[in-house]
N, C-alpha and C positions, 0 to 999 in steps of 0.2 A: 598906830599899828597894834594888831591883838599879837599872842604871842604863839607860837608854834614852833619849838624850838625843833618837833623829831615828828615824823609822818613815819606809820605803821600803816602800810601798801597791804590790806588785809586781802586781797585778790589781783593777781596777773599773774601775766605769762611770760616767757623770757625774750628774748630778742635773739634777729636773725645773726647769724656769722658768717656770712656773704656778702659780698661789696654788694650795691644796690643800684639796679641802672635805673631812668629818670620814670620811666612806664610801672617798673617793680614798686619803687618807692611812694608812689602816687598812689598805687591800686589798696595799701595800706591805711591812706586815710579816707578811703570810703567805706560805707556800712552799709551799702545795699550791693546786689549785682549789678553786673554789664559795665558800661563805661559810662563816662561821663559824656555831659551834656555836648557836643559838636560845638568846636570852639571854644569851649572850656578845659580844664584840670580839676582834679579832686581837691588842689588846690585854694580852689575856688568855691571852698567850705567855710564853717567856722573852725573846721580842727585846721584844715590848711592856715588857716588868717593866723590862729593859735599858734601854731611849729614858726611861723615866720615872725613872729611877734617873742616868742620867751627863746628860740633855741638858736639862733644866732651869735649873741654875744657868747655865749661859750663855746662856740669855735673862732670864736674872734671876728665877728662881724658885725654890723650894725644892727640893730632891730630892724623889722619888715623889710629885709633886702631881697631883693630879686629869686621867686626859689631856681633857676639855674644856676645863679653862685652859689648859694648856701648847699646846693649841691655838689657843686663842686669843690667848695673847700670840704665838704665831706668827704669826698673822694681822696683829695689832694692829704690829707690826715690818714685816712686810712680807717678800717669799721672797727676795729679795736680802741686806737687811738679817742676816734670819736665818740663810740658807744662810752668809754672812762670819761670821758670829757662831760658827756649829758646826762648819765645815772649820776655821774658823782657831782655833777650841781643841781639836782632835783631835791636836793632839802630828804630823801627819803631814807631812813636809816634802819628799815626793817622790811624786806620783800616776803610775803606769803605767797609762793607759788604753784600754778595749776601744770603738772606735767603731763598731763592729760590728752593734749595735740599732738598732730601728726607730721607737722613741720620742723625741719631744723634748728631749732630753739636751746637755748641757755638754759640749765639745767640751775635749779636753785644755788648753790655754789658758787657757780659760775659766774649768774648773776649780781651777785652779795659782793663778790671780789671785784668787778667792773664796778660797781659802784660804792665802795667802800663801806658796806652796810651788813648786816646778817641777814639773812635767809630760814625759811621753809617752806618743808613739801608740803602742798593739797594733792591729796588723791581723789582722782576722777573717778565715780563708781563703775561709771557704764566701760570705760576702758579696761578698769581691772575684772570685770564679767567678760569680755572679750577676750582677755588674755588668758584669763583661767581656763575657757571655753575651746583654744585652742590647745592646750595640753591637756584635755581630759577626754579621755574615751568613752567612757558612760555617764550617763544623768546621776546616776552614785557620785561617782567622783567629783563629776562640775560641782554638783551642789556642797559637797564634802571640802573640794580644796578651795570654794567660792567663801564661805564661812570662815576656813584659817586663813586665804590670802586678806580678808577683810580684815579679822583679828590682827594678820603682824602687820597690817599696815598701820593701824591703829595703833602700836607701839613706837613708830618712827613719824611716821606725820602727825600736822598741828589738826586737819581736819579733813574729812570727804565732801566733796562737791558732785551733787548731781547735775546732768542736762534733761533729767527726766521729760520736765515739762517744755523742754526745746521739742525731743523726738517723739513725743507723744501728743501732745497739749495738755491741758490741765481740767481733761475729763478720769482721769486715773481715779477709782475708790482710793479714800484716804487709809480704810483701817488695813492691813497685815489680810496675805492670800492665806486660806490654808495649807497645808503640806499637799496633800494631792493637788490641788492645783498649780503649784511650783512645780512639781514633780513631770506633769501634762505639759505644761509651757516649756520647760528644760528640754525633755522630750521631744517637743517639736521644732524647738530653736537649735538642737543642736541637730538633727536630721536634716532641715532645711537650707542650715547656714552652709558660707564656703569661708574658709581661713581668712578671720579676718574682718568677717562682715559685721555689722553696726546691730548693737542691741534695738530692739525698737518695742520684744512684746510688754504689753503695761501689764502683767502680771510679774514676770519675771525683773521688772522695772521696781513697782511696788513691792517687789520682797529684797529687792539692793537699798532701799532707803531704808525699811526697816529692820536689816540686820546691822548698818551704821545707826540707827539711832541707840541700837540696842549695844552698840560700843561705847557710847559715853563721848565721844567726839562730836566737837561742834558739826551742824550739816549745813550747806552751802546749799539752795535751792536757785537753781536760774529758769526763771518762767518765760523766756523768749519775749514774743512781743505779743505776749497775752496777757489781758487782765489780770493778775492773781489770784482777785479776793476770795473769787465762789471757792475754787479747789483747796488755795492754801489757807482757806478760815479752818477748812474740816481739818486739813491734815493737820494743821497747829493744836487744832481742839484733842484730837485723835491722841498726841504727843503730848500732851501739856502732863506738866507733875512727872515725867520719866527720866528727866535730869540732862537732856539733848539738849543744848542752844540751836537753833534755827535762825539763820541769815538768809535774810530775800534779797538778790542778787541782780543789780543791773533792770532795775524793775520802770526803765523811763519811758515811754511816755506816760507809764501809769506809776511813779513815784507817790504819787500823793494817798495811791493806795496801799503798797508797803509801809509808808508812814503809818497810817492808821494801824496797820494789824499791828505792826510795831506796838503800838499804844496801849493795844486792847491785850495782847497776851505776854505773860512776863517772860518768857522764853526765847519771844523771837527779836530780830532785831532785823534793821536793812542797810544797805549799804549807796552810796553815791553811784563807783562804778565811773564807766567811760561818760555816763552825762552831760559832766561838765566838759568834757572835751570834746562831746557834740553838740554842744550850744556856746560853745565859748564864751565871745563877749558878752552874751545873756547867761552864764552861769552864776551872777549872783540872783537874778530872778530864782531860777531855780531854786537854788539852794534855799532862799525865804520861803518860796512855797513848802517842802521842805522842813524847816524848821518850823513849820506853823504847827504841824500834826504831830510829829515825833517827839518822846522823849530824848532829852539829850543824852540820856546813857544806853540810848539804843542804837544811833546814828555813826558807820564805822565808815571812814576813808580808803575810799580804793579806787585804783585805776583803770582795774583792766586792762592795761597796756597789752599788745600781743603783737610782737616782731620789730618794732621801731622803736629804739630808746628814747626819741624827742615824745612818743606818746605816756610815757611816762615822765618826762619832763612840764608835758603841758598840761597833766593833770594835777601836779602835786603845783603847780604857780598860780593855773587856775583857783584850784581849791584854796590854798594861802590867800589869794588876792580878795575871793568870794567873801569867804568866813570874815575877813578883816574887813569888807565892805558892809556887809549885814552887822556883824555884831558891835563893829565901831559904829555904825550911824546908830545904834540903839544906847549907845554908852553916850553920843554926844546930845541924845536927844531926852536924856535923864531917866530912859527907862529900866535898864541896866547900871551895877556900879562897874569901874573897869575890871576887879578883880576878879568878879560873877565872871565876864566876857572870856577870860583868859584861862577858867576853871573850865567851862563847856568849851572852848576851842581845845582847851590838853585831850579834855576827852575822845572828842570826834575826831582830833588828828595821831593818836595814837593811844590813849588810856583805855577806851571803850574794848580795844583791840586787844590791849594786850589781856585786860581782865577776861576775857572771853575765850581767848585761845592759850591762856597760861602761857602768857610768853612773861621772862624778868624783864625787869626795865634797864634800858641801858645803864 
C-alpha cells in the first residue's frame, strides 16, 4: 500500500439536496447527451461499474449489488443521511469548489460539513461577467464593477476558473485585448444580451482571463474536448514570469498533452479530474500514461464531482487504488525505494495542492 493519508479535491462542485429518482440518478453518470443505449443504463458504464463497486458498503451493502437496491437503500437513508455517509468515507479532507453552476448544488460550506472536511470557493469568471453584467447600466460601469467584482473576489477565494475554451474553443488570441476593443465588445454584449445570457464574445472572454491573471490567483483553464496544446502553449508563453499558477483542467482524452505543457513551463500544472471515473477499471492505465510526461510536482488530484456524492466517492478510491497500483509495482520492481513512492503520492494527493493554492496543511 502507498500512503495517502488526506486527498486535496483541488476541483468540484457540490452535490444535489433532492432525493433522486432512478431516471435523475442515472442521467448523472453519463457525459454525453441523450440517453442511453435501448436496453441499457448509464449504469452500464465504467463510472456506473465504479458507484457499484466502492459506494455500497458505506450504506451497508455489499460491493457490486444490484443498482435498484443500492438505490434504494439510498432512498431508504435519506439524501442527507447518505450524502454524510459517502463524502465522509471518500478519504477527502479538503473540497475546492466551483460555484459557478446553475443547479441546486452545495455551497462550499455546506459541502466541507457533509463531509467532515474544509472547503473553498473557485470563482467562475464567465458567471461573475454575467452577473456584473446584469446590474450595470452602461459599458462604464460593467467594465468598472467587472475589475472590483474580480478584485474582491480575489480576496475571499482560493482561485478563478475559466470555461473560456469550452464557449469559445481554443482559437482565442493569447495576448490582453486592448481597451477599445473591450470597450466595442462590452458594447455589443451588453446591447444584445437579455438577463442572464451566456458570455460567449472571445474578446471580452480574453480580457476576463487576464484581468485574473493580473490578481495573482491561481487560474483554472478547462479546454473542453479540444486539443489544448496549440492555444494553451501561447497563452502559457504569453503568461509565463507574471507570477499566475495555471491549471489545465479535465484535459482527457488529451491528458498526455496537459502533461507535457506541464513539463515544458514552470507555471503551469494539470489536473486528473473526472478521468478516472471515466475509465474506471482502466484508471491505472491512465494514470501511468500520465505519470510518464508530468512532473510530479505538477500533477493535482481532483474529481470533478458535480451533483452525486458517490462521484466523488469514486474518484478519490479510484485515485487511491491507481496511484498504489503504478507506484507500488515500481517499488516492487526496484525501480523506485518505497519512501520516494509515498513522497510523490503526498504530493499528487494533496501537497502539490496545497502549495499552489496557499491552503495550511491540516
Amino acid at each position: 500500500m502507498i500512503d495517502t493519508p488526506s486527498l486535496v479535491d483541488q476541483y468540484c462542485h457540490g452535490v444535489l439536496r433532492t432525493e433522486l429518482g432512478l431516471g435523475t440518478f442515472e442521467s448523472h453518470l453519463g457525459r454525453g447527451e441523450g440517453p442511453p443505449a435501448p436496453g441499457t443504463t448509464f449504469f452500464d458504464t465504467q463510472t456506473g461499474f465504479a458507484v457499484r463497486r466502492w459506494c455500497p458498503p458505506l450504506l451497508g451493502l455489499e460491493p457490486h449489488c444490484p443498482a435498484p437496491h443500492y438505490l434504494a437503500r439510498r432512498r431508504e437513508l435519506g439524501v442527507v443521511e447518505a450524502g454524510r455517509r459517502l463524502l465522509g468515507g471518500s478519504g477527502i479532507t479538503t473540497y475546492l469548489v466551483d460555484t459557478g453552476l446553475p443547479e441546486d448544488l452545495t455551497g462550499p460550506a455546506e459541502l466541507g460539513a457533509a463531509g467532515g472536511a474544509s472547503a473553498h470557493e473557485i470563482v467562475r469568471l464567465e458567471l461573475l461577467a454575467e452577473q456584473v453584467a446584469d446590474t450595470s447600466g452602461t459599458v462604464e460601469s460593467f467594465l468598472a464593477n467587472l475589475a472590483e467584482s474580480v478584485h474582491g473576489a480575489a480576496s475571499t477565494a482560493v482561485a478563478f476558473t475559466s470555461v473560456a475554451g469550452e464557449r469559445h474553443g481554443l482559437a482565442l488570441a493569447p495576448e490582453p485585448p486592448d481597451a477599445g476593443e473591450v470597450r466595442g465588445a462590452a458594447g455589443r454584449w451588453i446591447a444584445a444580451r437579455q438577463v442572464g445570457g451566456e458570455l460567449t464574445d472571445p474578446v471580452l472572454l480574453r480580457h476576463l482571463l487576464w484581468i485574473a491573471v493580473a490578481s495573482g490567483l491561481p487560474l483554472q483553464l478547462h479546454s473542453g474536448a479540444s486539443n489544448p496544446q496549440h492555444y494553451l502553449t501561447r497563452f502559457a508563453r504569453a503568461t509565463a514570469g507574471l507570477g499566475t499558477d495555471l491549471i489545465l483542467m479535465h484535459g482527457y482524452p488529451y491528458h498526455r498533452h496537459a502533461a507535457h505543457l506541464a513539463g515544458v513551463f514552470p507555471h503551469v500544472y494539470t489536473d486528473l479530474g473526472p478521468a478516472l471515473v471515466r475509465t474506471g477499471a482502466r484508471a491505472t492505465a491512465l494514470l501511468a500514461e500520465i505519470l510518464e510526461l508530468v512532473p510530479f510536482g505538477k500533477l493535482l488530484f481532483s474529481s470533478g464531482a458535480r451533483g452525486l456524492p458517490e462521484l466523488h466517492v469514486v474518484a478519490a478510491r479510484l485515485f487511491r487504488e491507481a496511484l498504489g497500483r503504478v507506484l507500488g509495482g515500481w517499488v516492487s520492481e526496484g525501480a523506485w525505494s518505497r519512501a520516494d513512492a509515498d513522497r510523490v503520492a503526498g504530493m499528487i494527493a494533496a501537497g502539490n495542492a496545497r502549495r499552489v493554492y496557499g491552503l495550511a496543511a491540516p
